[in-house]
N, C-alpha and C positions, 0 to 999 in steps of 0.2 A: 505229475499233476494233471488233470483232467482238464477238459475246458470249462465244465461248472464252478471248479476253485478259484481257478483262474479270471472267471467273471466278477464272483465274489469278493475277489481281492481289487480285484479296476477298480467296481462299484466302491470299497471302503476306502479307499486311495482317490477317489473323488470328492468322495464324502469328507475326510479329515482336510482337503484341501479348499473346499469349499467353507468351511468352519476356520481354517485359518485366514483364510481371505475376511470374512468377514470380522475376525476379531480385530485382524491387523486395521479395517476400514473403521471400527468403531471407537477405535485408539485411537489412532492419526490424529494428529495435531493440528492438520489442513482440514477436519470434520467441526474443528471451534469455528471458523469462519462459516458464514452460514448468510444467505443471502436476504433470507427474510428477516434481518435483524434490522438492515435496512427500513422495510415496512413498517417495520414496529418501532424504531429509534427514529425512523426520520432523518439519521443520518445516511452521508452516503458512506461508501465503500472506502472512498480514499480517507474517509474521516481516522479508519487504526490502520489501513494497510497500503502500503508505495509499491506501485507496481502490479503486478496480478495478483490477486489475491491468496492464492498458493505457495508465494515465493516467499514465505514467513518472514518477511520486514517488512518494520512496524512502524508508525508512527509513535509521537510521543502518550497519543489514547491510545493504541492499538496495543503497547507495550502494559498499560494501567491494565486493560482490560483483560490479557490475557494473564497478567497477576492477580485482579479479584473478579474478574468474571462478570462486572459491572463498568459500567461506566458513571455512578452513581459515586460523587466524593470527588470526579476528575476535574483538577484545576488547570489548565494550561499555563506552564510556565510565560512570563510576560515576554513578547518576543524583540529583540533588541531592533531600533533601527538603521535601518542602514547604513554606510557613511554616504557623505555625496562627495558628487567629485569635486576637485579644485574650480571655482570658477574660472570659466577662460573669458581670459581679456580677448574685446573685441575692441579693434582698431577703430580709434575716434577718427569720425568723421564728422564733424560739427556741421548744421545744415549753415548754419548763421553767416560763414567763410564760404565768400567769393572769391572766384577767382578771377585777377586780372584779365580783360583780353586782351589776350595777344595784339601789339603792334605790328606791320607788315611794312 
């Protein structure tokens, strides 16, 4: 094989690899996040996604959204409250109670 094949072949071996890169980058799943959706929703980022935004967990929009691609229809389940805690008893100390003074 000559050195001109041989170029020939780097160059198309670049070339298919450059085309798989780009099909894999236009597939990817991390290519639906998109930061200008922000801009245009108004929302922020954490509004579908916890965490970086590449690390594909979702909130409970993020999940709506990457089902119909809309946020259009999404109703936020009502979200429960908290419990509280037990109230703690505070030691009465009634101001009203005097204390004797001491005899000496």
């Amino acid at each position: 094989m000559d050195r001109e094949q041989k170029v020939k072949r780097f160059r198309s071996a670049i070339s298919i690899g450059m085309i798989l890169a780009a099909a894999l980058a236009a597939t990817s799943q991390s290519s639906l996040a998109n930061p200008d959706f922000t801009k245009k929703s108004g929302k922020k980022c954490v509004h579908c996604h916890t965490g970086e935004w590449s690390s594909h967990k979702y909130t409970e929009a993020g999940e709506y959204y990457k089902q119909h691609s809309t946020l259009v229809g999404f109703v936020p389940k009502p979200q429960q409250a908290p419990e509280q805690p037990a109230e703690q008893k505070v030691a009465e100390t009634p101001k009203d109670k005097q204390t004797a003074p001491k005899k000496k």
